[in-house]
N, C-alpha and C positions, 0 to 999 in steps of 0.2 A: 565326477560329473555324470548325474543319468545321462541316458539316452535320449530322452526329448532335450534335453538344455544341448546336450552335442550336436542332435539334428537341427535344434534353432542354431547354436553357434555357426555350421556351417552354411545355412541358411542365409544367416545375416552377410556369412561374407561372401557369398555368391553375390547378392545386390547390390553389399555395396562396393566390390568392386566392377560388376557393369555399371554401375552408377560414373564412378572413377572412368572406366573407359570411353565412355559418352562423352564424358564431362573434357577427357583428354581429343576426344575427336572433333567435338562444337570447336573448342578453342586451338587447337591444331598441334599441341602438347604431346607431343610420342612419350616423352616419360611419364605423363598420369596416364596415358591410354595403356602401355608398358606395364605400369603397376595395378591399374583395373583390371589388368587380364591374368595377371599373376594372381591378385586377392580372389580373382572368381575361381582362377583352379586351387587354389589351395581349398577353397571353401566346396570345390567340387570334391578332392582329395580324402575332406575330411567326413563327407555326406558316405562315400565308398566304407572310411576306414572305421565310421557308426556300423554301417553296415554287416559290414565283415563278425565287428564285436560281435553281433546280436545273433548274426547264423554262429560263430563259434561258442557261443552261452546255450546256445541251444540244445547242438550237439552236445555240449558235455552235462547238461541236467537231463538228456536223455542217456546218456551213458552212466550216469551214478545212477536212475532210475533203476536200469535194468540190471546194475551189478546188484542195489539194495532189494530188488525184487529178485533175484535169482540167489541170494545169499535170506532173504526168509524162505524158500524151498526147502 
């Protein structure tokens, strides 16, 4: 999965589990409100663990950089 479809993926479930928690508080439902809040961290979880990927890709094509630059020296 790129990176843009992982950042929409978490995206999407950031909303729609506040949507679900809403949805669980209008109608007075603790388990949709319970699972809205779940679906939104999970979808917060996974915005962090794109995140993460992208500083760690970065470091390591800056690390092969400078090993294949200091190996044409």
């Amino acid at each position: 999965m790129s990176d843009v479809n992982k950042k929409f993926d978490s995206k999407k479930d950031q909303l729609s589990g506040k949507a679900k928690e809403v949805e669980g508080k209008v109608t007075g439902d603790r388990a949709r409100e319970a699972q809205g809040k779940t679906q939104s961290l999970m979808g917060k979880a996974k915005d962090k663990l794109a995140d993460a990927e992208e500083t760690v890709k970065g470091v390591v094509d800056e690390a092969k950089d400078k090993m294949k630059k200091t190996s044409d020296d």
